[in-house]
C-alpha positions in Angstrom: -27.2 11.6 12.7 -24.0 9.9 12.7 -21.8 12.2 13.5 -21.4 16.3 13.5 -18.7 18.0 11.9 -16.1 19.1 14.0 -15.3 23.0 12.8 -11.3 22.1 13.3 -11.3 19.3 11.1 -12.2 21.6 8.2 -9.1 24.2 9.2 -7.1 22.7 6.1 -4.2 24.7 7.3 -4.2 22.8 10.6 -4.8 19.6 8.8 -2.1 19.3 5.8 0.7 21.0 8.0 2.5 18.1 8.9 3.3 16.8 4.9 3.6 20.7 4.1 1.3 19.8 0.7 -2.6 20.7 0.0 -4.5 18.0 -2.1 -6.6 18.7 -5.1 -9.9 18.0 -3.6 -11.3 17.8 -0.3 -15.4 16.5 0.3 -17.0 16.1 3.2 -19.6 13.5 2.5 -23.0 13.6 4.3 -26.5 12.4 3.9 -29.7 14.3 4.4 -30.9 11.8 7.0 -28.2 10.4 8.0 -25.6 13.3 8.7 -22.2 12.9 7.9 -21.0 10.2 6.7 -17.5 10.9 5.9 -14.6 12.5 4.1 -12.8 12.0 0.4 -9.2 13.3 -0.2 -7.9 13.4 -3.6 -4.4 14.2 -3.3 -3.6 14.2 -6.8 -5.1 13.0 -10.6 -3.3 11.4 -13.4 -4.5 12.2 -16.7 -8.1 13.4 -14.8 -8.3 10.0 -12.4 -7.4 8.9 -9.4 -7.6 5.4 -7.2 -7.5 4.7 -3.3 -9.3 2.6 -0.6 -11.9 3.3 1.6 -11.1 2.9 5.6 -14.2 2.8 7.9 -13.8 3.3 11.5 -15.6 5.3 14.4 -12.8 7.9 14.7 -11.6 8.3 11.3 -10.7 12.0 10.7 -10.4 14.2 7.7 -6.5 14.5 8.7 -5.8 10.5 8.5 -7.8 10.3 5.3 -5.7 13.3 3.8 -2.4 11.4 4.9 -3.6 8.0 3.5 -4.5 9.9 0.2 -1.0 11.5 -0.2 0.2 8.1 0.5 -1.7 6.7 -2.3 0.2 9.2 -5.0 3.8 7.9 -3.7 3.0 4.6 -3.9 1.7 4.9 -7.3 4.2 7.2 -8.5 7.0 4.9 -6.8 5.6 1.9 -8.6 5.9 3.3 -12.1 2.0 3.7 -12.6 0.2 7.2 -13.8 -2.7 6.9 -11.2 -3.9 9.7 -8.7 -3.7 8.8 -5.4 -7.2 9.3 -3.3 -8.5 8.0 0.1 -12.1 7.7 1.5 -12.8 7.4 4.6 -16.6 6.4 6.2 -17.6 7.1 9.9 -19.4 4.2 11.3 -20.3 4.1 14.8 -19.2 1.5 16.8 -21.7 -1.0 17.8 -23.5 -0.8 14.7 -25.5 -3.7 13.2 -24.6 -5.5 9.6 -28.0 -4.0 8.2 -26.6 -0.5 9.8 -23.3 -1.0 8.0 -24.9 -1.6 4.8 -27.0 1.5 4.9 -23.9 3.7 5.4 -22.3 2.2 2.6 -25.0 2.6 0.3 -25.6 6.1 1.3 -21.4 6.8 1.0 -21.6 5.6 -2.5 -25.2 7.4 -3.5 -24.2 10.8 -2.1 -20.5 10.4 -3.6 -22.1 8.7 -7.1 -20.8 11.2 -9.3 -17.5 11.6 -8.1 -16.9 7.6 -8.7 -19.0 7.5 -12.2 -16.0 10.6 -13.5 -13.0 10.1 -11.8 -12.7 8.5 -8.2 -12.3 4.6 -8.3 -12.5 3.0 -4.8 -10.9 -0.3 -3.4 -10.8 -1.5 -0.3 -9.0 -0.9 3.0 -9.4 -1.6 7.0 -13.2 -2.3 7.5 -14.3 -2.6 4.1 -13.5 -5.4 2.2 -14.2 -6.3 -1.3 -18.1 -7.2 -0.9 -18.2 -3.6 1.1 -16.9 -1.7 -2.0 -19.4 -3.6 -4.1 -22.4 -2.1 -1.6 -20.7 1.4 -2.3 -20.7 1.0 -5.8 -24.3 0.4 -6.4 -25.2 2.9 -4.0 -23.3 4.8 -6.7 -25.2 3.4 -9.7 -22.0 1.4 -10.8 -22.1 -2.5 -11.6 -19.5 -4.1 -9.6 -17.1 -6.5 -11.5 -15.7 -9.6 -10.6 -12.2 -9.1 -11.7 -9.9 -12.8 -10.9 -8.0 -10.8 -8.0 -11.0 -9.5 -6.5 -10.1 -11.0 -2.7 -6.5 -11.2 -3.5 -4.7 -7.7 -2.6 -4.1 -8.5 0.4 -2.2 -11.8 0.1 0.0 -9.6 -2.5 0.0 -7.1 -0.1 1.8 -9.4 2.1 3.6 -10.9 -0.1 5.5 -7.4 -0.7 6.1 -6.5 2.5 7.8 -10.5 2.9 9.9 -9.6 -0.1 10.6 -5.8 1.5 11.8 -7.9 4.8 13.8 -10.0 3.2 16.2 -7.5 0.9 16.2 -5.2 3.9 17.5 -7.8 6.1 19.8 -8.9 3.2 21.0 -5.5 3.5 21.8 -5.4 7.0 23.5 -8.9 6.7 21.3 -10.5 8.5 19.1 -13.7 6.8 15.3 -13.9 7.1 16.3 -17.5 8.7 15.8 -17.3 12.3 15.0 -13.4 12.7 12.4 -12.3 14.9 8.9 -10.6 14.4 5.8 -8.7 15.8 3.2 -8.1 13.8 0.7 -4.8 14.2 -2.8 -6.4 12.9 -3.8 -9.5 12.3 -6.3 -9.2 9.5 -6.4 -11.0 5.8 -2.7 -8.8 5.3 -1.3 -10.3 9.1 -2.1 -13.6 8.6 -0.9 -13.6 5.1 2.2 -12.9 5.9 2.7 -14.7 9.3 2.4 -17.9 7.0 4.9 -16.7 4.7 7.4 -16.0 7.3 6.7 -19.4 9.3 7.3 -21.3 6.0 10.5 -19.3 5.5 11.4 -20.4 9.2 11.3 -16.8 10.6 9.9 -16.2 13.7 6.6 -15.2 14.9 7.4 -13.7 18.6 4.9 -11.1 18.9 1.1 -10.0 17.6 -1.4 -7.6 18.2 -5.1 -6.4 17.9 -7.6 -4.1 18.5 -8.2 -6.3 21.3 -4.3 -6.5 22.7 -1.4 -8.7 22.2 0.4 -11.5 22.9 4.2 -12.5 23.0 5.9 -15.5 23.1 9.6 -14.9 22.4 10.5 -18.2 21.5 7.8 -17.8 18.7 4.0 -18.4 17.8 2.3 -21.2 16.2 1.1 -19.7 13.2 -1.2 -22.0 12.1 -3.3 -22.3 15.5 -2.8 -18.5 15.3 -4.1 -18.6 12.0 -7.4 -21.2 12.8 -8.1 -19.3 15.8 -7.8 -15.5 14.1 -10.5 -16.7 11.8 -12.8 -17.7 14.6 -12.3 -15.2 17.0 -11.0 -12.2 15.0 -9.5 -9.8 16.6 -10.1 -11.7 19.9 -7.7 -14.0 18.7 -5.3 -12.7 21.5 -7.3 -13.8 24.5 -7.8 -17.3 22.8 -4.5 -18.6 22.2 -3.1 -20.7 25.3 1.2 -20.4 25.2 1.9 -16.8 25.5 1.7 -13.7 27.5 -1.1 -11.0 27.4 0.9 -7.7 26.6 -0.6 -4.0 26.1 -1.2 -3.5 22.5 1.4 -0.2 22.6 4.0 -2.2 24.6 4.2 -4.5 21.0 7.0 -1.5 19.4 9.2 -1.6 22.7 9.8 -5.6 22.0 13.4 -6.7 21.8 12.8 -8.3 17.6 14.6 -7.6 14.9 11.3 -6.6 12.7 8.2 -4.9 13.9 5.7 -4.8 10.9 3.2 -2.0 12.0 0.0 -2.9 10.3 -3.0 -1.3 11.9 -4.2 2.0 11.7 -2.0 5.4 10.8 0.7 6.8 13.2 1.5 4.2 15.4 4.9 5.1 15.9 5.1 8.6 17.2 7.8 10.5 19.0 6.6 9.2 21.6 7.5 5.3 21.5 10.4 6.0 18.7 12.9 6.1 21.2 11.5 2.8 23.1 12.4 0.6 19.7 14.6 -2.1 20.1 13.7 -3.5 16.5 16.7 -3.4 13.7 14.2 -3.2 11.1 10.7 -1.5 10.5 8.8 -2.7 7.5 5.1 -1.6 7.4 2.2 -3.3 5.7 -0.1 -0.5 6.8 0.0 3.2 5.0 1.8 5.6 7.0 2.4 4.1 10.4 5.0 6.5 11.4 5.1 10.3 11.9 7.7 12.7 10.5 9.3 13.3 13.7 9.6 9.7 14.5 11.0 9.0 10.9 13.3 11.4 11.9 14.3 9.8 15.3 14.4 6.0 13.9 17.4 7.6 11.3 19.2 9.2 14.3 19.1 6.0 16.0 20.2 3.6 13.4 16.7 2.1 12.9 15.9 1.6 9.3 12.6 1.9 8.5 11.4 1.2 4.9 8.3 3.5 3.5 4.9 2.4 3.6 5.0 2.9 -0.3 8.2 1.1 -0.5 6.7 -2.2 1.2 3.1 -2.4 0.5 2.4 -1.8 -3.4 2.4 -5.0 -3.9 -1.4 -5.2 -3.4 -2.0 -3.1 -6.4 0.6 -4.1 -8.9 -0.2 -7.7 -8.0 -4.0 -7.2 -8.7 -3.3 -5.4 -12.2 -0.8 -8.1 -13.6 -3.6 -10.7 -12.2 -6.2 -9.1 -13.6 -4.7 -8.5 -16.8 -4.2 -12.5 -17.6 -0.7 -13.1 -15.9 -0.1 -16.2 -14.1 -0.2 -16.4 -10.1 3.9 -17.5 -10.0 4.1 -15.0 -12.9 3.1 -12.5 -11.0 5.2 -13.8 -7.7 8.1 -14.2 -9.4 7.7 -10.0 -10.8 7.4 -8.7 -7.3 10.0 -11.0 -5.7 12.9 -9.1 -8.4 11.4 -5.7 -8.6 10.2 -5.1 -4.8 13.2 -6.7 -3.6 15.8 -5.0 -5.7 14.3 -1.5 -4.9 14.3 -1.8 -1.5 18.1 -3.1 -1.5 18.8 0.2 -4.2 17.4 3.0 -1.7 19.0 1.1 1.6 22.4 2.1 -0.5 21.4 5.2 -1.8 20.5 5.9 2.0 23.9 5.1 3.1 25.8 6.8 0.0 23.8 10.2 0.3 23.5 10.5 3.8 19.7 10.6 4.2 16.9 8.8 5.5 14.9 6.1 3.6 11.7 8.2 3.4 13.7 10.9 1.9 15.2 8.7 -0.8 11.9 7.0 -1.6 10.0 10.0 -1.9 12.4 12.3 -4.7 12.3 8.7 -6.4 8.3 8.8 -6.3 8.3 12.4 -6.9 10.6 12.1 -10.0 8.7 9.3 -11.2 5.8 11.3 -11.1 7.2 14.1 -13.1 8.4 11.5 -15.4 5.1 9.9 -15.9 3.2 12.8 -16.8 5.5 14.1 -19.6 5.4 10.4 -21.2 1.7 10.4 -20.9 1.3 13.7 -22.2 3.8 13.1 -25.3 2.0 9.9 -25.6 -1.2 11.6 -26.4 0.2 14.7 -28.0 3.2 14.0 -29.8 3.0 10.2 -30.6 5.5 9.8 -33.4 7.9 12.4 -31.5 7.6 10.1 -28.9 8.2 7.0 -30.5 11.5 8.5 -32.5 12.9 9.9 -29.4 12.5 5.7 -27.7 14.2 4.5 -30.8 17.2 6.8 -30.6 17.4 6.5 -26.7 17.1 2.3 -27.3 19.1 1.7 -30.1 16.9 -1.2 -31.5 13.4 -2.1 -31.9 13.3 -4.8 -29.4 12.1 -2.9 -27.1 9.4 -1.0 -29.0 8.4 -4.7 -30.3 8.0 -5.8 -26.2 5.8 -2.7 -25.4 3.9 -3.3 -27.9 2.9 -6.5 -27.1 2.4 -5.5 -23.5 -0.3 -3.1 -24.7 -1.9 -6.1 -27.0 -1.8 -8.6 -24.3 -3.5 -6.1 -21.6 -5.7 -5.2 -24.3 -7.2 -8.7 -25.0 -9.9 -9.6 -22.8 -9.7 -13.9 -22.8 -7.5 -14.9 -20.5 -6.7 -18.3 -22.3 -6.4 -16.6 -25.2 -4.0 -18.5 -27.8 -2.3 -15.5 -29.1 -2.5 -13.7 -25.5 -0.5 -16.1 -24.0 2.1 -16.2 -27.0 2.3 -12.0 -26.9 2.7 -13.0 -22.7 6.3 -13.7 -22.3 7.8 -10.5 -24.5 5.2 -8.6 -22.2 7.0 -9.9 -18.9 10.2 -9.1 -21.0 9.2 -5.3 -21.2 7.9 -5.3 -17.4 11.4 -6.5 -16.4 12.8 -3.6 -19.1 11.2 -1.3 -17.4 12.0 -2.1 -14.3 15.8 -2.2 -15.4 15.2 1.5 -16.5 13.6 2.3 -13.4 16.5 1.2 -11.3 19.2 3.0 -13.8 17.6 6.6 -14.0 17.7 6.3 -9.8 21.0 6.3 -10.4 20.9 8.8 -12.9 18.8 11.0 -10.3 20.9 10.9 -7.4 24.4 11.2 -10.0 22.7 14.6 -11.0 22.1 15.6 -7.8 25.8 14.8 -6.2 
C-alpha cells in the first residue's frame, strides 16, 4: 500500500479555509492493490470540462492539490479562455524504481479512466512530464496524441514569466539589463529561462534545488549551469565549481532584485516574508506564496506578480502552437499581451490602492463571469449574440477576423494554403481581443471607483 489516508486531509473545512472557496469535486484516488494513490481537485468546469496538471511527489497533500486546482481557474479565466481549472496530484514514494513509477501511473489513470474519458483533461506538472501523462492516459483507455508543442510548455512557460520580469521591472524603472536573479528550481522551466535572461544580459546570481543552492553574486555561467543541470539534475548544485553552497531556504533572504520561486507551493510564508530583500517577485511555479505573506510583501513595498499573471504562458503558447501558428508568431503574441497586462495591473495596483493579487483576481473573476454569459449566448442565443457584437463594433471587420479565427483553428493541415491566408486576420482578432481585454479592465475598475 502506498500510502493511508490521513482522516484530516479529508476535513474539507480545514483544507479550503485559507482561499475561503470549496471546489466542485473532490476524489481521492486509490487502487485495490495498491492503496491510495492520490487526490483530484476540480475547482471549477466550463461548459462541463475542466484542464490541469498532474504533480507527483512523496508528500503531496489533498490541500496543495486543492490550491493548485483553484489556481488553474484564475489562470484560465485571467487569460481569456472558458476552461475549468483542475489539479491531480499522485503519491509516489520516494525511492521508487522507473518500473514502480510506471505502475502508479497506469493505475492513476485506470482507476480515474472515466473522469478523463467525460470531462478531466490532464497535462503535465512537477514529476510528470509529457511521456508520464501519456502512461496515465492509456491506463485510462485514452490514445495519447502527439500534438507539435507536446515538450514545449515549459520553454513558453518561461518565456512568460521573462516577459512578466521585464514589464514589471519596466514598471519600477528599472531595465532587465544588469538586474539580479535567483531562481527556485531548475527544471526544463529554470533552465529555460536562465538562458533567456543570460542572452538579455541579466544576471544569474543565485539557484536552487531539491538538493540546495548555490550563489555567486557576481553571477552564474548559465550555460555550464545548463550542461551540468542536464547531467546531474538536481545535483547540479554540488557540481558547479565558482560559487558558494547556500541552504535552499536562505535563496528568498538574497540581496537581488528578482527572486523567481519555481518549486513546489508555499515557499514564501510569513515566515521568510519579512527576510526579502528582492524588489520584485515573479513566480514560474503555481502559488508559491501564502495569503499572509502576500499580504506582508504589499506592506513592505515588495511587488509580487500572481502566479497566474506570470506563468500562462505554457498554456496559451501550446494552443496557438498547436493550432498551426508560427513559433515567432506565437513569441511575438505573448511578448504584447503578457507584458502589457502585467504593466496594466502594476498601475491599477498603485491607482486603487491594493495589492497585485487582489487586482489580478477581480480581473480573473470578471473574466470568468464574462466568459460564461458569451458562451452561453453563444450556444443559446446565436443571432442575439451576433447583433448585439455588431452594434457594440460598429463594423464587420471584426465579425469577419473571428471568423476566420474559428476557420483557421478549425482546419487540421498545418501548411494548409487557405489556413495560412485566413492566419494573419486570425492574429488580427487575437490582438482585438486582447485590446478589449485591456479596455473593459478599465471599464471594471471605473465602475468600481
Amino acid at each position: 500500500m502506498l500510502q493511508e489516508i490521513n482522516p484530516n486531509l479529508i476535513n474539507v473545512r480545514d483544507v479550503f479555509c485559507e482561499n475561503g472557496q470549496y471546489p466542485q469535486l473532490t476524489l481521492i484516488v486509490s487502487d485495490k492493490q495498491l492503496g491510495v494513490l492520490g487526490y483530484l481537485v476540480v475547482d471549477s468546469l466550463a461548459d462541463g470540462k475542466c484542464s490541469g496538471g498532474i504533480r507527483m511527489a512523496h508528500d503531496i497533500t489533498l490541500g496543495e492539490v486543492a490550491g493548485l486546482a483553484r489556481a488553474m481557474t484564475l489562470k484560465y479565466a485571467f487569460s481569456g479562455l472558458y476552461v475549468g481549472g483542475a489539479k491531480a496530484g499522485i503519491v509516489c514514494p520516494l525511492g521508487a524504481s522507473d518500473g514502480q513509477k510506471r505502475e502508479i501511473l497506469t493505475a492513476f489513470g485506470r482507476n480515474l479512466g472515466p473522469v478523463m474519458r467525460s470531462f478531466y483533461a490532464p497535462g503535465g506538472d512537477i514529476g510528470v512530464g509529457a511521456d508520464e501523462v501519456d502512461v496515465v492516459k492509456q491506463g485510462a483507455g485514452i490514445v495519447p496524441s502527439h500534438p507539435p508543442a507536446k515538450y514545449r510548455a515549459g520553454f513558453f512557460t518561461a518565456y512568460g514569466v521573462f516577459v512578466s520580469a521585464q514589464a514589471a521591472l519596466r514598471q519600477l524603472g528599472l531595465e532587465l539589463k544588469g538586474c539580479s536573479f535567483a531562481l527556485e528550481g531548475f527544471g526544463g522551466v529554470g533552465q529555460s529561462l536562465a538562458k533567456m535572461l543570460h542572452a538579455a544580459n541579466a544576471r544569474i546570481t543565485a539557484i536552487s534545488t531539491m538538493e540546495g543552492g548555490i550563489v555567486n553574486k557576481n553571477g552564474l555561467d548559465v550555460a555550464e549551469l545548463v550542461t551540468l543541470a542536464k547531467q546531474y539534475g538536481d545535483d547540479v548544485v554540488h557540481h558547479y565549481p565558482d560559487a558558494d553552497k547556500i541552504d535552499k531556504a536562505d535563496l528568498f533572504g538574497l540581496d537581488v532584485n528578482v527572486i523567481v520561486p519555481g518549486a513546489r507551493a508555499w515557499s514564501i510564508t510569513a515566515e521568510n516574508a519579512n527576510s526579502l530583500k528582492a524588489n520584485l517577485v515573479v513566480p514560474s511555479a503555481n502559488i508559491p506564496v501564502t495569503k499572509d505573506a502576500s499580504a506582508m510583501l504589499y506592506e513592505r513595498g515588495v511587488k509580487y506578480i500572481p502566479d497566474f499573471v506570470t506563468n500562462w504562458g505554457g498554456i496559451v503558447g501550446c494552443g496557438l502552437l498547436n493550432r498551426g501558428y508560427d513559433e515567432r508568431e506565437v513569441l511575438s503574441l505573448l511578448d504584447k499581451i503578457v507584458g502589457a497586462k502585467v504593466e496594466r495591473i502594476m498601475q491599477l495596483s498603485k491607482q486603487e490602492y491594493l495589492s497585485t493579487e487582489e487586482i489580478a483576481e477581480r480581473i480573473a473573476n470578471y473574466n470568468y463571469e464574462q466568459l460564461r454569459r458569451n458562451v452561453y449566448l453563444k450556444k443559446n442565443k446565436k443571432w442575439r449574440w451576433i447583433v448585439k457584437k455588431l452594434k457594440e463594433e460598429k463594423s464587420l471587420m471584426p465579425m469577419i477576423e473571428r471568423t476566420a479565427w474559428v476557420l483557421h483553428d478549425k482546419m487540421n493541415a498545418r501548411r494548409h494554403l487557405a489556413k495560412r491566408l485566413l492566419r494573419p486576420l486570425a492574429i488580427a482578432n487575437i490582438h482585438r481581443r486582447h485590446q478589449d481585454a485591456l479596455s473593459e479592465i478599465d471599464l471594471l475598475f471605473t465602475a468600481n471607483t
